[in-house]
C-alpha positions in Angstrom: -121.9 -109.9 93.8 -118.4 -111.5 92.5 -115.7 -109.8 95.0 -112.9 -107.4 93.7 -109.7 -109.3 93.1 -107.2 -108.3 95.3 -103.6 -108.6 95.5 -101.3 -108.4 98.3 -97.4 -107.4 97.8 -95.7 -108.4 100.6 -92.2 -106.9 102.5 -91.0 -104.9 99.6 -88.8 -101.9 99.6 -91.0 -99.2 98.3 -89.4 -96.1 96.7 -91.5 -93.1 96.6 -91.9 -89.7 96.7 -88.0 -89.3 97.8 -88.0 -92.2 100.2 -87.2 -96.1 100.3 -88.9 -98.4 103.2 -90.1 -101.6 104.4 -93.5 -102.0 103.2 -96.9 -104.1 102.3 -99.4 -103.1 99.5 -102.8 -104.3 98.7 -103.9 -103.7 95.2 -107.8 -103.7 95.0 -108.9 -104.4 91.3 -107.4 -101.1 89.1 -106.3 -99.2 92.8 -104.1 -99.2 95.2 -106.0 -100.2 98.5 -103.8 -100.0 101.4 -100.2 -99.2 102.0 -98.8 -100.4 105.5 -96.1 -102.0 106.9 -98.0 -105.7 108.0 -100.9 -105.8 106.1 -102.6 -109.2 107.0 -103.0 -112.1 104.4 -106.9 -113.2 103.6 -108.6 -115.8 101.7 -109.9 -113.4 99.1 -106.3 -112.3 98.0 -103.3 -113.5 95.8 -100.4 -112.7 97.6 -96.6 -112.3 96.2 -94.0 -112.2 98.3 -91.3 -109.3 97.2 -88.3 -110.5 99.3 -86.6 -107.2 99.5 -86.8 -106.3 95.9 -87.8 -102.9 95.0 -91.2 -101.7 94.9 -91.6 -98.8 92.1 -94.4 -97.0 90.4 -93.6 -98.1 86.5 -91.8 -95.8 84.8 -94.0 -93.1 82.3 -92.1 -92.8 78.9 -93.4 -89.4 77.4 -91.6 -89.6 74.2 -92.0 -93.3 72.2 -91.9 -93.7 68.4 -94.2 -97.2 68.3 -94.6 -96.7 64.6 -98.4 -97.2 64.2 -100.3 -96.4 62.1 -98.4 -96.7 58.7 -94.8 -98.0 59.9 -95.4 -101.5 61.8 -93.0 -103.4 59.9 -90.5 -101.9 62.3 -93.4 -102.2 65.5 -96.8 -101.3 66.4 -98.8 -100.2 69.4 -99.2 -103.9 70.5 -95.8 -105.3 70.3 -93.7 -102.1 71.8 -96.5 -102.0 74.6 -95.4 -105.5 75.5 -91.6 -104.7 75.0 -92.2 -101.5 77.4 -93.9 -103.7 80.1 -90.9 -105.9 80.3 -89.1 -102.9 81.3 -91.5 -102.3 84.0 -92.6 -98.9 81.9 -96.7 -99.0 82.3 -97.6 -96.1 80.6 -96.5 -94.2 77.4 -96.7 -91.2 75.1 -96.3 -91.5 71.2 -95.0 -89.2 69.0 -96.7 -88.1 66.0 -94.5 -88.4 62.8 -96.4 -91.5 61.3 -97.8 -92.3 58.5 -100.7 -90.7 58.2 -99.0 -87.7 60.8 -100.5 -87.3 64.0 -101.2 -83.8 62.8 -105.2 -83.4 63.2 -107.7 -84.0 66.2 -109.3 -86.3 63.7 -105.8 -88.6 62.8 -105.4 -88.4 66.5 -108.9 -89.6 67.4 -108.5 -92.6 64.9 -104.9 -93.4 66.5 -106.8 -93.8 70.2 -109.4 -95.8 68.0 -106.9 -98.1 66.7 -105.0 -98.6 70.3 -108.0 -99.5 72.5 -108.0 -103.0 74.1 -104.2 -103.5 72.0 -102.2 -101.9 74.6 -100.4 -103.7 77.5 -99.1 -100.3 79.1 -101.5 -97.4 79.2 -101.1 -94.8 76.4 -101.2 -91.6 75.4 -100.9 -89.6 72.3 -99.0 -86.0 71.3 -100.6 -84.1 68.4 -98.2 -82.7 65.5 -97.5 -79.2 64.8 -96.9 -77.9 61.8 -96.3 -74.6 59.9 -100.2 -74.7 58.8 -102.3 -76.1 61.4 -102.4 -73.5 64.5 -106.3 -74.2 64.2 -106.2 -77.8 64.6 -103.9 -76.6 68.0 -106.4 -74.3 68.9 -109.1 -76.2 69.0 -107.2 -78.9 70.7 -109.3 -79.9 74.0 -107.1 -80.7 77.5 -107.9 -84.1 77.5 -107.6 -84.7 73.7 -103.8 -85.4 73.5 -100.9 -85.9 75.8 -99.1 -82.7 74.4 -98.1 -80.6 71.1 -95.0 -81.9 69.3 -93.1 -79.3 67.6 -90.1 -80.4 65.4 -87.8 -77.1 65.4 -85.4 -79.2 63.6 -84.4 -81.8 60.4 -87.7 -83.8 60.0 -89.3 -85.8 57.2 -92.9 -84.2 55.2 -94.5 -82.0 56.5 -93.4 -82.1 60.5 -90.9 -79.5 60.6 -91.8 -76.1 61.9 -89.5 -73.9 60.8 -91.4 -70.3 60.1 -91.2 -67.8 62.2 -95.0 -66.8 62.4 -96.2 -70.3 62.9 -93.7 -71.1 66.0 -94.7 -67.8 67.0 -98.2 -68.5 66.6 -98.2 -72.1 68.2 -96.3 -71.1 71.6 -99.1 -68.1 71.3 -102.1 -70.1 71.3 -101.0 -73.9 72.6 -103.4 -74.7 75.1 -101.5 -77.7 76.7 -97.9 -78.1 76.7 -95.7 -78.0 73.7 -92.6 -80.1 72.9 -89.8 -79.4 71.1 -87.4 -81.4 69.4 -84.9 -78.8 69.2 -82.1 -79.1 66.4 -81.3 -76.1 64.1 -81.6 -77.6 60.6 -79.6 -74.9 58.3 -76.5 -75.3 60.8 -76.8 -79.4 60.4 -77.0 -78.9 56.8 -74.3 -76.8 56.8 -72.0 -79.2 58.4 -73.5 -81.9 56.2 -72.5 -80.5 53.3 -68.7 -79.9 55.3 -68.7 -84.3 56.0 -69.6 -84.8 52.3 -66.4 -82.6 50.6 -64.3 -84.3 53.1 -65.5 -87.6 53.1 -68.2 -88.3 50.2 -70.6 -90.5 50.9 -68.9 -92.6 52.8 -69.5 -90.3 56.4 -67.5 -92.2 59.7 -70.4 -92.1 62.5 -67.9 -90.6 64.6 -69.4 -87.2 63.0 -72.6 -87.7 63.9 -72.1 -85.5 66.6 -70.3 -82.6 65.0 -73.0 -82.8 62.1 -75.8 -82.8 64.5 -73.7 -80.1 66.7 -74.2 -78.6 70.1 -74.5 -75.5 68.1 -76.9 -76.6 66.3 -78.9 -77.8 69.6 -78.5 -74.1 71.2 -79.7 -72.5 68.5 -83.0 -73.7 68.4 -83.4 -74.5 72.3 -82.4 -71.0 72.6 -84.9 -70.0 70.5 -87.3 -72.5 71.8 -87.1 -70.9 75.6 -87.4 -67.5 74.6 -90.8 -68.2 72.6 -92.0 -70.1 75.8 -91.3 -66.7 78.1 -92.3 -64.7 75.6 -95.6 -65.7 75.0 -95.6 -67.6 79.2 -96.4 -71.0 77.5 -95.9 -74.5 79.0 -92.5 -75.7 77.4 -91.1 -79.0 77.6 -87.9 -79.4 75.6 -87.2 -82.9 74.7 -83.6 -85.2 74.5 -81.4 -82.4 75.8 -77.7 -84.0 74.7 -75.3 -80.6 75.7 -73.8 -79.0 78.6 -74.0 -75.7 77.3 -77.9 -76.0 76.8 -78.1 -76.4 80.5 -77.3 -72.9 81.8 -81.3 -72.3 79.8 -83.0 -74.1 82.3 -83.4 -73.7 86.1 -82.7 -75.8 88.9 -85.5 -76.4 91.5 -88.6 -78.4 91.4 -90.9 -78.9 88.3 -93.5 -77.0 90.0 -92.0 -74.2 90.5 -90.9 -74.3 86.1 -93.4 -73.2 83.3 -89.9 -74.5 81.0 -89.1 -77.8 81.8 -86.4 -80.1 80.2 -85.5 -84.0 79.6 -82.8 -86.3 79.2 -82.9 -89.7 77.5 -81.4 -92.9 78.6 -79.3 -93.5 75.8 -77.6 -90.1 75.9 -76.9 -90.7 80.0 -75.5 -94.1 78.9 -73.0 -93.7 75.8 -70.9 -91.0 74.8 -69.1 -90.5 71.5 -66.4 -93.5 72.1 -68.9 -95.9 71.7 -69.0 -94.8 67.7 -66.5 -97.1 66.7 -67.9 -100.2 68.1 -72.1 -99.9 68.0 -71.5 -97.4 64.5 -75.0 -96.7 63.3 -76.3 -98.8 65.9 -76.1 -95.7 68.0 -77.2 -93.2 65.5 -80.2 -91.4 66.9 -81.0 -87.4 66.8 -80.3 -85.4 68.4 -76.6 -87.1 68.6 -75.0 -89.2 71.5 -71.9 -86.5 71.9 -68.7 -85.9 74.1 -68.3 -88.0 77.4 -68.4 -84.2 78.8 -71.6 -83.3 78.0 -72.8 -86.4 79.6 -71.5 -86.3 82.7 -73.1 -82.5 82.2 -76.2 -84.3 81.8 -76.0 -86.2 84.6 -75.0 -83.2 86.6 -78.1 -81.4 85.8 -80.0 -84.3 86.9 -78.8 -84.3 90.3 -79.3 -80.5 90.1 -83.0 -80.8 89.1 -82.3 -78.4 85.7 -83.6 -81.5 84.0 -86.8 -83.0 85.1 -87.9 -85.8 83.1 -85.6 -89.0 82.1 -87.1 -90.9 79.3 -86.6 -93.3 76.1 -87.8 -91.7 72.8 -87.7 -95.8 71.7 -87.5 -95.7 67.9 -87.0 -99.2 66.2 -86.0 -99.4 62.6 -84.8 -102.7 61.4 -81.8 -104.5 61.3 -81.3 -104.3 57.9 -82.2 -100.2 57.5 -79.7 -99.8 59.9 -76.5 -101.5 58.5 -75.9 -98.9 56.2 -73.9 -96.3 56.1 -74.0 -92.4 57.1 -76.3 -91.1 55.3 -78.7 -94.0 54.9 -79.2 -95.1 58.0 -81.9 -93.9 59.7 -81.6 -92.7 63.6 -82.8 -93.8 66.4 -82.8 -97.1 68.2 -85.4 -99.4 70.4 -84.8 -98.7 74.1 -88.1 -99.6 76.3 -87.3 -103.1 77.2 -83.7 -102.1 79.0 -84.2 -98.1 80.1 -84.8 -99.2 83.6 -82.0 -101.3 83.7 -79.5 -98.9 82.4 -80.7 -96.3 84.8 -80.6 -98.9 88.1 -76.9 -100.0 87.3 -76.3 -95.9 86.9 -77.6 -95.4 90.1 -75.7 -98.4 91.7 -72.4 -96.4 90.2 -73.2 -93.0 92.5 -74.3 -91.1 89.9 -78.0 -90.5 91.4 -80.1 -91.9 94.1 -82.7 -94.6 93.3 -85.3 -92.2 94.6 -84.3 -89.1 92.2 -84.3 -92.1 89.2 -88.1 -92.7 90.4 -88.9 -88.8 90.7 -87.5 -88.6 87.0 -89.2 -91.1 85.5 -92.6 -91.3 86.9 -93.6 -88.6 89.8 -92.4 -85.7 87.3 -93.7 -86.8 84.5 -97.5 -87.4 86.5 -97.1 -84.0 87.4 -95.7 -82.2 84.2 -98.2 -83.8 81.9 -101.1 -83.8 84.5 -101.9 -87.3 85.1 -104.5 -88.0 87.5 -104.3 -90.5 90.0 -100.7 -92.0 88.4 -97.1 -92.1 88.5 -96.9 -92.7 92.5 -97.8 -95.3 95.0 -100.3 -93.6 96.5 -103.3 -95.0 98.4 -106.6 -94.7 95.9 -104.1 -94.3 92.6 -104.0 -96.8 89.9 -101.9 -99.5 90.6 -99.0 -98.7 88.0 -95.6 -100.5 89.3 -92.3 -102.4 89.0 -90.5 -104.9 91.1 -87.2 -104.6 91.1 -84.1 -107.3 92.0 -81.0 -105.3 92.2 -79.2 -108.6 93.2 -80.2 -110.5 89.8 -78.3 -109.7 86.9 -79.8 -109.7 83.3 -77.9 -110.1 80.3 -79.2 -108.7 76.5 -79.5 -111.0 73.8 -81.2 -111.0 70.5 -83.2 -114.0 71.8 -84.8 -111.6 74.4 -85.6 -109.0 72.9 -89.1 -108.2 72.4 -90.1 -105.1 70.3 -90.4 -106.0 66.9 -87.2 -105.1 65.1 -85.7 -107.9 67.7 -82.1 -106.0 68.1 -81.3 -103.9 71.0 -78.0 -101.6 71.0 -77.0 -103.3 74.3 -76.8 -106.9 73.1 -73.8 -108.5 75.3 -74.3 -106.3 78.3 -75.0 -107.9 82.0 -76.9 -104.9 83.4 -77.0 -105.8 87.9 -80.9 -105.5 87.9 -83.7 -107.7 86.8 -87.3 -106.2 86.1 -89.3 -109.3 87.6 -92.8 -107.9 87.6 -94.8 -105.4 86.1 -98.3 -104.3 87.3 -100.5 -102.3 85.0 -104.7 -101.3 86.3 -104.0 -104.2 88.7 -102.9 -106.9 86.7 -99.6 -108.4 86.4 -98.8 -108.4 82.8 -94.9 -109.3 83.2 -93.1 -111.8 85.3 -90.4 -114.3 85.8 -89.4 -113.3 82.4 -92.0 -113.5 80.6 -95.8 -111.5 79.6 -98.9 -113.0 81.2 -101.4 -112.4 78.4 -103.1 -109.6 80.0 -103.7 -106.3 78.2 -105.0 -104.0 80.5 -103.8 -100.9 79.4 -105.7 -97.9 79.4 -106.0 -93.9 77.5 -104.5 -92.3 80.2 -106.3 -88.6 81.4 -104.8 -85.8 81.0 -105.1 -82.9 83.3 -103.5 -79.8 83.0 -104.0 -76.6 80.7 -101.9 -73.9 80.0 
C-alpha cells in the first residue's frame, strides 16, 4: 500500500480558537494529524520549517462574485480561486447574480458541475431568491447550497426582491440561512434623481455615499431583522457599511444569534476621503461612507455585533471602470490582499490577530455549518495560512492575479506577506507563487434552520 503523504509544519505561531502559541503540526493527506509542541521529524514526511510566522486556518470568504458562468471576461471560478489562495483564503462562497442566475436547484447543480476539479480553494454556492421562486427555496435541500441570497435592494433582471409577500414568504419558508443585501432602492433612486438635477450626468463619486445613503441601508436592514424575528429565521445580513445599523444587532457570540451580521474589508479599510484619489476605483454597493461609520464598524467588531469579516470580491475590468458616475459599475477585486489589509489593521490596535481569525474563518465554519473546517483542529481538513508579519508586500499590477489584473491597492506596502497556503493537504501557494495543485473541494454544508 503506497503511504499517506504527510507533512510536518514545524515551530509556528498558531492562532486559534482565541489563542496564539508555539506549536508543531502534521498534516496527514486531506487532515490534520497531530497538533503538539515537538512533534518528531520522520523519513516519510516533508517538513517546512515556519520560523515564527503565523500559523492560521485560511480565511472562508462567504460572499465572492467570481463571475462564472456567463461573465468570465472579467474572471471565472479558476482564476479567482487561484487569486483567493494567494491571499491565503482556502474556501469560498459565490453569489448568484450570473448569467444564467443562480436562481434554480437545477442552475445551481450545473454551477457545482462546472467548478469540479477547476477550483484551487474549496467552494461553495448561494442560491438566488427572487419575487417568484419560494418553491425552488422550498424545496432547497441543507446540503444543496451554501445559503439563500436575497437582494432587498438596486439589482440587475430579475434578482431584486422587492414585494412584500415574496420577502414575507422566503424568510417564512427558507430552510437554510438567508442573506441579504440590504439597500432600499426607492430611497437610492430618489437621491439619484437629486445628483442628476444638480450635477447631470457628470455625478462626482464623492456622492456615492449620500446616493447609496445610510438611510437607505436602515431601511431595508430594518426591515430585513424584523422579517428574520418575525418569522424566527436564520438571517445573515451582508456588507454592513453604517453605525446606526449597528444598534439592530446584538453583541455576544454567534451562537448565541439567530441574526447575524458582516463587515467587508474594503469598508474597514477606506472611508469616503479616499473618493478623490481611487474615484470609481472604489465604487462598490453598498458605498464606502464617512470615516465615522468606520471606525463604528470596527467598534462593533471588537464588540462581537458583527460576526463575520469578508471580501464580496467583484472584478469588472479596467476599462468598465474608467467611466464615470453612472456607468461604472461597482464593486472591485479584493481576495488576493484581504488578509493583508486586515493583518496591518490588527498591527495598528484596532483588533487582536485572534478576533481577525475568529472573523474570518471560526465564525463563518460555524454560521454556515461547515463540518470539520475553519479551525486547526486535530482530525479537520487541513485549510491554512502562513503568515510573516515581518515581510512586507507591496501591490502592483504585475502581481495581481484575478483576471481583471488591477487591484484598488496598487502602490500600497501592506507589513505582512501570505507565504503559504494549504488547501485538503496540499500546498497550492508559496514563495510567491501557485504550485499547480488544484485540490479544492464542494464544501458540506451542515446546518438547517
Amino acid at each position: 500500500m503506497t503511504s499517506v503523504k504527510k507533512l510536518l509544519i514545524k515551530n509556528a505561531l498558531l492562532v486559534n480558537e482565541g489563542a496564539t502559541f508555539e506549536s508543531d503540526l502534521l498534516i496527514a493527506g486531506e487532515r490534520i494529524e497531530k497538533i503538539a509542541a515537538d512533534i518528531p521529524v520522520s523519513a516519510e514526511m516533508d517538513v517546512l520549517d515556519a520560523a515564527g510566522r503565523y500559523l492560521i486556518p485560511g480565511m472562508i470568504d462567504d460572499q465572492v462574485h467570481f463571475r462564472e458562468p456567463g461573465l468570465t471576461a472579467k474572471g471565472d471560478l479558476a482564476t479567482e480561486s487561484a487569486a483567493a489562495v494567494a491571499g491565503g483564503i482556502t474556501s469560498f462562497m459565490d453569489m448568484p447574480n450570473v448569467n444564467p442566475q443562480t436562481t434554480t436547484r437545477e442552475a445551481l447543480a450545473a454551477k457545482y458541475q462546472l467548478a469540479a476539479g477547476r477550483c484551487t480553494a474549496n467552494y461553495g454556492f448561494h442560491l438566488g431568491a427572487t419575487n417568484r421562486n419560494i418553491e425552488e427555496i422550498k424545496a432547497l435541500q441543507v446540503n444543496e447550497g451554501s445559503g439563500i441570497k436575497a437582494f432587498m435592494g438596486a439589482s440587475t433582471g430579475d434578482m431584486l426582491v422587492d414585494d412584500p409577500a415574496a420577502l414575507d414568504l422566503l424568510f417564512e419558508h427558507a430552510p437554510v440561512i438567508v442573506l441579504t443585501h440590504c439597500e432600499h432602492s426607492p430611497t437610492i433612486w430618489e437621491n439619484e434623481a437629486l445628483a442628476r438635477t444638480q450635477y447631470g450626468d457628470d455625478v462626482p463619486m464623492s456622492e456615492h455615499p449620500a446616493i447609496r445613503s445610510a438611510a437607505a441601508c436602515l431601511q431595508s436592514s430594518s426591515l430585513a431583522t424584523s422579517l428574520a424575528n418575525r418569522h424566527d429565521a436564520l438571517l445573515h445580513v451582508l456588507h454592513l457599511t453604517t453605525g446606526v445599523e449597528m444598534a439592530l444587532f446584538k453583541p455576544g457570540h454567534r451562537s448565541e444569534k439567530r441574526i447575524t451580521g458582516e463587515v467587508c474589508v474594503h469598508h474597514l479599510w477606506f472611508d469616503e476621503s479616499r473618493y478623490a484619489e481611487l474615484g470609481t476605483r472604489i465604487k462598490c454597493n453598498p458605498a464606502i461612507k464617512t470615516a465615522d461609520d468606520r471606525a463604528a464598524l470596527l467598534k462593533a467588531l471588537a464588540e462581537d455585533r458583527l460576526d463575520i469579516i469578508a471580501t464580496d470580491h467583484a472584478p469588472h475590468t479596467a476599462a468598465e471602470k474608467n467611466n464615470t458616475y453612472f456607468k461604472a459599475p461597482a464593486g472591485l477585486p479584493l481576495v488576493q490582499h484581504a488578509l493583508l489589509c486586515l493583518f496591518d489593521l490588527a498591527a495598528q490596535g484596532h483588533f487582536s490577530v485572534e478576533k481577525l481569525v475568529d472573523k474570518t474563518s471560526h465564525a463563518v465554519a460555524d454560521i454556515f455549518g461547515l463540518p470539520e473546517r475553519g479551525y486547526l483542529r486535530e482530525g479537520y481538513y487541513a485549510d491554512l495560512a502562513l503568515v510573516d508579519p515581518q515581510k512586507p508586500y507591496t501591490v502592483d499590477a504585475s502581481n495581481v492575479l484575478c483576471k481583471v489584473g488591477w487591484s484598488p491597492f496598487e502602490g500600497q506596502t501592506f507589513g505582512s506577506t501570505i507565504d503559504v497556503t494549504v488547501v485538503n493537504g496540499e500546498i497550492v501557494w508559496q514563495d510567491g507563487r501557485l504550485t499547480g495543485a488544484v485540490p479544492g473541494q464542494r464544501l458540506q454544508f451542515a446546518r438547517a434552520r
